[in-house]
C-alpha positions in Angstrom: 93.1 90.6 112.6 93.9 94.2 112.8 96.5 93.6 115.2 98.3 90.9 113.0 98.5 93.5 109.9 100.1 95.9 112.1 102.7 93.4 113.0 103.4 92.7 109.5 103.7 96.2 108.9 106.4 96.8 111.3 107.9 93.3 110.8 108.0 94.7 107.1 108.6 98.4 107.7 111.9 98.3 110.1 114.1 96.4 108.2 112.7 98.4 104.7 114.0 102.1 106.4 117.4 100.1 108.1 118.0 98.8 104.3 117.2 102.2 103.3 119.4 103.7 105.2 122.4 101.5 104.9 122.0 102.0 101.0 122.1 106.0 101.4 125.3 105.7 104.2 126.9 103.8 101.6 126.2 105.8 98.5 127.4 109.2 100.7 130.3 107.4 101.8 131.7 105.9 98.7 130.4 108.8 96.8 132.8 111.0 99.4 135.7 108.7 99.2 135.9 109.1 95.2 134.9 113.5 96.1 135.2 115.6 98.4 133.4 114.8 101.8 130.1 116.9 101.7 129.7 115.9 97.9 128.1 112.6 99.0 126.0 114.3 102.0 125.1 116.5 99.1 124.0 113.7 96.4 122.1 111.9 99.2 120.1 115.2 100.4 119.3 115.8 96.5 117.8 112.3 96.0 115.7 112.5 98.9 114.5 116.6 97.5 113.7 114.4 94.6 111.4 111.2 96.1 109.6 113.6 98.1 108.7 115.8 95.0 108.1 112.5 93.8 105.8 111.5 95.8 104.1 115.1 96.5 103.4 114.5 92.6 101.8 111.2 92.9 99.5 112.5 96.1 97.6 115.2 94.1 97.2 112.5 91.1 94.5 111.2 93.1 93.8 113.5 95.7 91.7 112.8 98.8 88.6 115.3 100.0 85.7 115.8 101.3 83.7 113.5 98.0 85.8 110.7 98.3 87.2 110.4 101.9 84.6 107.7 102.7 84.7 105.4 99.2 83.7 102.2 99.6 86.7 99.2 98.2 86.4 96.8 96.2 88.3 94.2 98.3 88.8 91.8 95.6 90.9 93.7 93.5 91.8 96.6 95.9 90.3 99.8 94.2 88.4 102.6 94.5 84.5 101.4 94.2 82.4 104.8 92.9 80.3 105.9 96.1 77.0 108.1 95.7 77.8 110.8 97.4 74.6 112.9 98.7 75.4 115.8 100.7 72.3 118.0 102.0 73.3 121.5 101.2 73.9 123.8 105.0 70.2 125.2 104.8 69.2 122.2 104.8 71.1 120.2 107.4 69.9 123.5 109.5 66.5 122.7 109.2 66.4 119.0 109.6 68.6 119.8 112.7 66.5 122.2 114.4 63.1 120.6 113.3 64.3 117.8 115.8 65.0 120.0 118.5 
C-alpha cells in the first residue's frame, strides 16, 4: 500500500515540476524577447522569492511541535483529530526512570 502511494506520488510529482518548469522557461523567455535578456531571469527569480514567502507564511499558520507532532487523523475527512497530550514534567520522568533501574 505504502509502496503504491509513493508511486503515485512520483507518477504525479515529475511531470508537476517538468510542467513547472516549462511554464517558468517560457515566461523568462518570452518575457526576454519583449526586454532585455536578464529581465525575464529576473521576473522568474522574483516569483519564486514570492511562493517561497508564500509558503514560509502558510507553514507557521499551523506550525508543528513538540504538542502536536504525534496528532491522531481523522481519516475520513483528513484533519487534525485533538490528541490529549500528557507529558510527565523532567523530575518526574527521572524518577520513574531510575525507580526501574
Amino acid at each position: 500500500a505504502v509502496a503504491g502511494r509513493m508511486a503515485v506520488a512520483w507518477l504525479v510529482t515529475l511531470p508537476a515540476a517538468g510542467t513547472v518548469g516549462a511554464l517558468a522557461f517560457w515566461l523568462s523567455h518570452s518575457v526576454a524577447a519583449v526586454t532585455a535578456p536578464l529581465i525575464g531571469d529576473g521576473l522568474i527569480f522574483l516569483i519564486l522569492v514570492g511562493l517561497c514567502c508564500y509558503m514560509w507564511w502558510r507553514a507557521q499558520q499551523q506550525k508543528v511541535d513538540c504538542s502536536n507532532v504525534n496528532a491522531d487523523w481523522d481519516s475520513s475527512t483528513n484533519s487534525v483529530v485533538p490528541a490529549e497530550v500528557c507529558a510527565l514534567p523532567r523530575s518526574a520522568e527521572r524518577s520513574t526512570s531510575g525507580a526501574a533501574a
